[in-house]
PAVOTI-261987 format. One record per residue: residue in three letters; x, y, z of N, C-alpha, C, O in turn. Coordinates in steps of 0.001 Angstrom, whole numbers, padded with zeros to 6 digits, always signed. Example, Ala and Ser with C-alpha at 12.3 -4.5 7.8 and 13.67 -1.06 7.14 Angstrom:
BEGIN
ALA+013190-005690+007800+012300-004500+007800+013200-003300+007800+014236-003319+008465/SER+012850-002250+007080+013670-001060+007140+012900+000030+007870+013409+001138+008039/
//
This chain:
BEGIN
UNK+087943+104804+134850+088843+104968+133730+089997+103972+133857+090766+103906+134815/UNK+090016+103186+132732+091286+102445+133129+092738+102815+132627+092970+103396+131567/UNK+093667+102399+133530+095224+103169+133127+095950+102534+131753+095851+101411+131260/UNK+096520+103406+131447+097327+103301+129714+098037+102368+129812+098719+102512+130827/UNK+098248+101518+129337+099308+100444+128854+100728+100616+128401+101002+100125+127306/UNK+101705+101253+129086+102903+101604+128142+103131+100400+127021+102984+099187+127173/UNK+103498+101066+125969+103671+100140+125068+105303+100227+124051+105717+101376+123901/UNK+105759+099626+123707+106880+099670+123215+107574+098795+122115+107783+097585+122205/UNK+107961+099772+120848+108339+099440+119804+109189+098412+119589+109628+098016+120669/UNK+109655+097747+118581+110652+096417+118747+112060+097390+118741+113074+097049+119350/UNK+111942+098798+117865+113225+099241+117896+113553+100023+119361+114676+100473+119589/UNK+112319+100141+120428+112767+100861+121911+112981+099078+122329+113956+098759+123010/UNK+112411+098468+122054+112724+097135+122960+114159+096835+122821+114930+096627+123758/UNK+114477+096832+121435+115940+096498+121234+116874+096896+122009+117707+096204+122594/UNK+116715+098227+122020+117323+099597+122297+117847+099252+124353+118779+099218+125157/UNK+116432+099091+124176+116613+098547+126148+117065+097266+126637+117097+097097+127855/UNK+117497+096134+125681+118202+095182+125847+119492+094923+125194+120233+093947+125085/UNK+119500+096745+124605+121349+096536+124198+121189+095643+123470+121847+094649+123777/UNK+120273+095507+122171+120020+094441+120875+119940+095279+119679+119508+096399+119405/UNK+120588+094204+119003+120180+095238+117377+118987+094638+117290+118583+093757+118049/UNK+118325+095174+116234+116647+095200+115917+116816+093674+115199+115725+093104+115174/UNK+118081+092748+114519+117687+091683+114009+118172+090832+114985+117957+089630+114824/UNK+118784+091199+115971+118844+089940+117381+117795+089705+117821+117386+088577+118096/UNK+117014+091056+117995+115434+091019+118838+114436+090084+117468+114042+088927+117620/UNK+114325+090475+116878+113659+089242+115969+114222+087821+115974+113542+086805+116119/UNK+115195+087857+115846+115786+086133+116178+115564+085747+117433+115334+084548+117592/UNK+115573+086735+118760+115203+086227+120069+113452+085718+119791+112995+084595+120000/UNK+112758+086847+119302+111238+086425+118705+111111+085188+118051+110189+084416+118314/UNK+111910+084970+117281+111697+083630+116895+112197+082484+117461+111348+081617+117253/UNK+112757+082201+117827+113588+081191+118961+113097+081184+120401+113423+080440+121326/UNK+111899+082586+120350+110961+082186+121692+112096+082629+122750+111935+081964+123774/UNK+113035+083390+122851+113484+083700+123862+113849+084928+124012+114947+085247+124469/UNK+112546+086115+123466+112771+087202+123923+111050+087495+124763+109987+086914+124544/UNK+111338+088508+125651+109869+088881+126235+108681+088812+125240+108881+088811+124025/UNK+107353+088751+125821+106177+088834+125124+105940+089923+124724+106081+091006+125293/UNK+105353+089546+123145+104966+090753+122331+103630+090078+121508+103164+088938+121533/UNK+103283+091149+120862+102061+091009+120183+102025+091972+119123+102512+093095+119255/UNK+101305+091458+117774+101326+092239+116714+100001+092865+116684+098943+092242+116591/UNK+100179+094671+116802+098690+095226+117332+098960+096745+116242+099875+097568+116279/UNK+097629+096648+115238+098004+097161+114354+098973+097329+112850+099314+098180+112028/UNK+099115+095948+113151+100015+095670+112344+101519+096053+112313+102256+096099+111329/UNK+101895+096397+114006+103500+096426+114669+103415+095500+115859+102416+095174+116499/UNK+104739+095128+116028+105310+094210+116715+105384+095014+117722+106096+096017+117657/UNK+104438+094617+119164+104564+095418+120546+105243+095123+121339+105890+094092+121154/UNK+105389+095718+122330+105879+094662+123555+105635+095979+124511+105914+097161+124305/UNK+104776+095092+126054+104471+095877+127257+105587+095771+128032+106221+094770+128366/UNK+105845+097580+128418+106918+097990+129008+107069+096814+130197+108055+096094+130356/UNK+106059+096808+130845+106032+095881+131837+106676+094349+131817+107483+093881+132621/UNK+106107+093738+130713+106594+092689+130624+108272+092544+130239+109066+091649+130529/UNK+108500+094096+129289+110319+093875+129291+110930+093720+130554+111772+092888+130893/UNK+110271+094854+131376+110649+094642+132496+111282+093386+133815+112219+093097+134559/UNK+109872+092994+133329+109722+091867+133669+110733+090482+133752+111078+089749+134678/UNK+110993+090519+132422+111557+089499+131104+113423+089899+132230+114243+089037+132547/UNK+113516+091443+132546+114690+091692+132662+115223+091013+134006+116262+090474+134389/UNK+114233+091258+134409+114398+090712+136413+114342+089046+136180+115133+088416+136882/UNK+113610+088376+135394+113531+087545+135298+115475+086449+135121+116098+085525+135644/UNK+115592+087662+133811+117083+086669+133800+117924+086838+134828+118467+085918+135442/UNK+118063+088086+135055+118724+088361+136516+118565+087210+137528+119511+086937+138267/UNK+117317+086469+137598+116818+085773+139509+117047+084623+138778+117270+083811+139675/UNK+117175+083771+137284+117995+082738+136604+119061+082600+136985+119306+081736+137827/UNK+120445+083769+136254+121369+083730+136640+121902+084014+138396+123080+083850+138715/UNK+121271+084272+138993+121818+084167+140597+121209+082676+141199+121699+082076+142155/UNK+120118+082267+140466+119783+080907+141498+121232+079596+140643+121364+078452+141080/
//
């Protein structure tokens, strides 16, 4: 059996980067917000990869 994919809305994504819902689209478009994908016809994004995306700026800003 393979494990569930958390998955997450653009308005929980927002929500978890302290973004309004039209920053997170302008980050989408300007290519500088985490990976997402349109599945079902909504804008996703894997918990993981926010995650991800978050540690990421963090180990930017300290190097």
């Amino acid at each position: 059996m393979e494990a569930l994919i958390a998955l997450l809305t653009l308005a929980e994504t927002a929500e978890r980067l302290r973004k309004s819902e039209a920053q997170l689209r302008w980050m989408i478009h300007s290519k500088t917000a985490p990976p997402s994908a349109i599945i079902g016809g909504r804008r996703m994004f894997r918990e993981a990869d926010v995650n991800g995306w978050i540690e990421a700026q963090f180990a930017k800003e300290a190097s």
